[in-house]
C-alpha positions in Angstrom: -20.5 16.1 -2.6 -16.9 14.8 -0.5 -17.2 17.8 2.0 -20.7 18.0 2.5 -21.2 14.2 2.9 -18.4 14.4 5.5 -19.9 17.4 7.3 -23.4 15.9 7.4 -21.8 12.3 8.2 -19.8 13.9 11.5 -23.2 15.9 12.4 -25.3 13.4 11.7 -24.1 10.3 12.0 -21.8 10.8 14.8 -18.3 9.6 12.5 -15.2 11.7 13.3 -13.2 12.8 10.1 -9.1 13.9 11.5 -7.0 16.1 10.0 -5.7 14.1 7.3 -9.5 12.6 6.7 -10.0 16.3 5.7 -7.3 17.1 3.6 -7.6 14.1 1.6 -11.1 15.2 0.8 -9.9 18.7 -0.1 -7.1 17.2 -2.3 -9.3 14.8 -3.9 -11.6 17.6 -4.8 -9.0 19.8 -6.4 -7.2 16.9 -8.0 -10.7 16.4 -9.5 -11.5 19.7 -10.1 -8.2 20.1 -12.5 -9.1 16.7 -14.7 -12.4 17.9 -15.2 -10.7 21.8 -16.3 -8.2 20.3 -18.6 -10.6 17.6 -20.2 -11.3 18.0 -23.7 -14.9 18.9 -24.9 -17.3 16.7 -25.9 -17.5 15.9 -29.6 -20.9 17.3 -30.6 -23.7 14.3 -31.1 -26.6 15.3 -32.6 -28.9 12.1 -33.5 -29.5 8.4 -32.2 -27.9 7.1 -35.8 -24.3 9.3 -34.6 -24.7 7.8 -31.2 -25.1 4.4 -32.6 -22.2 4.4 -34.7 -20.3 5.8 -31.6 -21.1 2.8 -29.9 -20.4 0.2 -32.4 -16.4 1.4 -32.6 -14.1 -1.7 -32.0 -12.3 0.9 -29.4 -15.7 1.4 -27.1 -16.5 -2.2 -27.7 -13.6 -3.6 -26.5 -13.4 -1.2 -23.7 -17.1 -2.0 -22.6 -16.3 -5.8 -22.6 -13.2 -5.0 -20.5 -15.7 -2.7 -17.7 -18.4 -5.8 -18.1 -15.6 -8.8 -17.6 -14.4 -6.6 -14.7 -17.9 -5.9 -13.3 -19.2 -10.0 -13.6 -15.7 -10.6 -11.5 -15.8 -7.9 -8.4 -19.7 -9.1 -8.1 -19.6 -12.8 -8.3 -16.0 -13.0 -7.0 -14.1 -10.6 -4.9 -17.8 -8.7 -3.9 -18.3 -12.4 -2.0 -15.2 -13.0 -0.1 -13.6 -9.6 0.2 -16.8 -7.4 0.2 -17.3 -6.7 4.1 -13.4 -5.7 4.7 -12.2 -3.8 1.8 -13.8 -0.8 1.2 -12.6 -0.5 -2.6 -14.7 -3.5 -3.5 -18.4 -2.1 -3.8 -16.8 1.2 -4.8 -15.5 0.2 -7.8 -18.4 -2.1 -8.9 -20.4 1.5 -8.5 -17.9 3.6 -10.4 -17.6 0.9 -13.3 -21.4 0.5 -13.5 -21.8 4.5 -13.6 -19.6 4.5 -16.6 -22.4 2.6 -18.5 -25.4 5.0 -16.7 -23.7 7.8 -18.0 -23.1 7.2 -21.3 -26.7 5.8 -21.3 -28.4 9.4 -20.1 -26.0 11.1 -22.4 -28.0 9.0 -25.0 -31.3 9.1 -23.5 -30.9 13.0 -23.8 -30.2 13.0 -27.4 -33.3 11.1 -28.1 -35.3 13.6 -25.7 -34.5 16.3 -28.0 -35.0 14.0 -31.4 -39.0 13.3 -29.3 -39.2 16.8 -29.0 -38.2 17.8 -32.4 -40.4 15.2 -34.0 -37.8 12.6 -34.9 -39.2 8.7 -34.4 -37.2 7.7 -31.7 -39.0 5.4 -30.1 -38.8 3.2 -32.9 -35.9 3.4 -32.6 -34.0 0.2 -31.0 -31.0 2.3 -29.2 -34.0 4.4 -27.4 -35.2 1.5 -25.3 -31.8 -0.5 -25.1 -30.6 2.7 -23.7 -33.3 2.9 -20.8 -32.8 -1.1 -19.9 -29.2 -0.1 -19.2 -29.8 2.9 -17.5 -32.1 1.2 -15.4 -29.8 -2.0 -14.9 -27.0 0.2 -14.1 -28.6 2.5 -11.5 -30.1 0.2 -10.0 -26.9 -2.2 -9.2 -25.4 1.3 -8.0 -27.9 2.0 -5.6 -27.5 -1.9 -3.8 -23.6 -1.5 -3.9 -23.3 2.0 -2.7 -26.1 1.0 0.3 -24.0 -2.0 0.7 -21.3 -0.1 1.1 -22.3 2.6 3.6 -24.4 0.0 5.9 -20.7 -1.1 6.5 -18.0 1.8 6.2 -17.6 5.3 7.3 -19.8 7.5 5.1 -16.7 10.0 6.0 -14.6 7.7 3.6 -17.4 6.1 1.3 -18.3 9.4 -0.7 -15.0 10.8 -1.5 -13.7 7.5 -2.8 -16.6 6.7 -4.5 -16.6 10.2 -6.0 -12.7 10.0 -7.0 -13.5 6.3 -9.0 -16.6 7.5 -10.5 -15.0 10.7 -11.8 -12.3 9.0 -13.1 -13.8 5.9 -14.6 -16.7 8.6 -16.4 -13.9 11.0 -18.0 -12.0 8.1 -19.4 -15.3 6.9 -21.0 -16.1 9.7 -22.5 -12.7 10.2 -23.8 -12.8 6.8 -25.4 -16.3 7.4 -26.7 -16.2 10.3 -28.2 -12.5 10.6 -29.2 -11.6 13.7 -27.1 -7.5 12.3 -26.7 -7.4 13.5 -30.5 -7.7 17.0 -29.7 -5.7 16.8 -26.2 -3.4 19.5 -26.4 0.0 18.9 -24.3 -0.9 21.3 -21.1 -3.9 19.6 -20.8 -2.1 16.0 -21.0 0.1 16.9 -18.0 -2.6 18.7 -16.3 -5.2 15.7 -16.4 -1.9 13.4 -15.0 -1.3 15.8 -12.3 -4.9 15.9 -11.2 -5.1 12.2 -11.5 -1.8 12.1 -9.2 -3.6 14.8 -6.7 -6.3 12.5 -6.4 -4.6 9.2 -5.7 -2.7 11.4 -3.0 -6.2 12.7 -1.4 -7.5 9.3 -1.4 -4.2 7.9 0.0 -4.6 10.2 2.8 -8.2 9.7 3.7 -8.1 6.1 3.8 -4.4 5.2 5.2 -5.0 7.2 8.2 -8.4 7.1 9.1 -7.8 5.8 12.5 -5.3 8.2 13.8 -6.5 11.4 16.6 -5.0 14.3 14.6 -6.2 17.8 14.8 -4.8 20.9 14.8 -5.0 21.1 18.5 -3.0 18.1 19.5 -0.9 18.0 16.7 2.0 19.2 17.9 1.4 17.1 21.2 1.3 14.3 18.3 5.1 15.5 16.3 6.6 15.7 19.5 5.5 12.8 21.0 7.8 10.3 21.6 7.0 7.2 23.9 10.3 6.1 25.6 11.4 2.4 24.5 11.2 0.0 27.7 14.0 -2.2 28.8 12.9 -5.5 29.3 15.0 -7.1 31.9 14.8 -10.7 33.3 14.1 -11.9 37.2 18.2 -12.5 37.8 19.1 -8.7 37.1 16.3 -7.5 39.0 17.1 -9.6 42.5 20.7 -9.2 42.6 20.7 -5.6 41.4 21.2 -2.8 44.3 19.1 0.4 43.9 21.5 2.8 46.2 22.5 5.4 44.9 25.0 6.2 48.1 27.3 3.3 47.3 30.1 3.6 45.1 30.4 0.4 42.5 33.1 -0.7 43.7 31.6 -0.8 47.3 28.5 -2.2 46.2 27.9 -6.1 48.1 29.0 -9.0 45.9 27.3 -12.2 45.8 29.2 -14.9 45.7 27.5 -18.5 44.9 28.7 -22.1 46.8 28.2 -24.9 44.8 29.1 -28.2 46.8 
């Protein structure tokens, strides 16, 4: 999704993506790429009843009511004031809410399969308390993420929004299911160095969005180097000589009469 959204956003849409823009994209993909490699599997959940009792751990409860408080405080807060000029706002209202879609379809799938296999799940209360969220959370998505590309660079909006959602999504599921229990030490340091990749690709899309680098000026842009001007003041300009003939000591002084 980051390199086709900026393609079809530079064809498209006429919004240029440098050098940099590109990279960033390309890091953030690998960075992402390696978390999701080095990610433990997801413990196997079978019926709504495992799901539920997923869902009711004091860990997952108290991380939900951490993603919610933050949530209520980027929309009713920050979303107001800070909204139209940080790009990072509507972002990570989107990634924070996905955390909840997610975990919702991951349910929603479980009780497909209980419907299919004859199971009662739609007497089931988790069934339908799974759909209002699901339908909640994808539909405050959808406003923020229009929000967010009526007023930045689609260039810029999918990558980040990709790199937060990722992120936000594996740490959920880790928390949900218990996966850091069977996180072996490679896979530690190779879900930290992903996670550092993508705060690099990121860094480098959005810090320098606005600078003209390509491969074809770029070494007009290294070399580069605009001269400092001297700033002089009326008196040295009118009494200074430009002759290049006269030797400084033969040069005219001015002398000044005071009476």
């Amino acid at each position: 999704s980051v390199p086709c959204s900026a393609i079809l956003s530079s064809y498209l849409l006429g919004e240029r993506l440098n050098l940099l823009g590109k990279l960033g994209c390309l890091l953030s993909l690998v960075g992402s790429t390696v978390m999701v490699i080095h990610a433990p599997e997801d413990e196997e959940v079978t019926t709504l009843e495992e799901m539920t009792s997923k869902l009711k751990e004091p860990g997952f409860l108290a991380y939900a009511a951490i993603l919610l408080a933050l949530c209520f405080l980027l929309i009713f807060y920050l979303a107001p004031r800070y909204g139209q000029s940080n790009i990072l706002i509507y972002l990570t209202i989107c990634s924070v809410i996905g955390a909840f879609s997610v975990s919702s379809v991951k349910g929603l799938g479980i009780a497909i399969k209980g419907f299919f296999a004859g199971q009662p799940v739609l007497q089931h209360p988790l069934t339908w308390i799974l759909v209002i969220t699901l339908v909640a959370s994808i539909t405050t998505q959808i406003n923020y993420l229009n929000k967010s590309l009526d007023i930045f660079n689609t260039s810029l909006v999918f990558p980040i929004y990709y790199v937060l959602f990722t992120t936000i999504v594996i740490t959920t599921s880790i928390i949900l299911f218990k996966e850091w229990v069977t996180m072996t030490v490679v896979d530690i340091i190779g879900t930290v160095c992903g996670f550092l990749t993508i705060i690099l690709g990121v860094f480098l899309l959005h810090a320098f969005k606005d600078m003209d680098v390509s491969l074809g000026n770029l070494p007009q842009v290294l070399q580069n180097e605009q001269p400092v001007p001297v700033t002089r003041d009326d008196k040295n300009i009118l009494i200074e000589v430009d002759n290049s003939s006269i030797a400084p000591e033969d040069k005219p002084k001015v002398f000044m009469l005071c009476t």
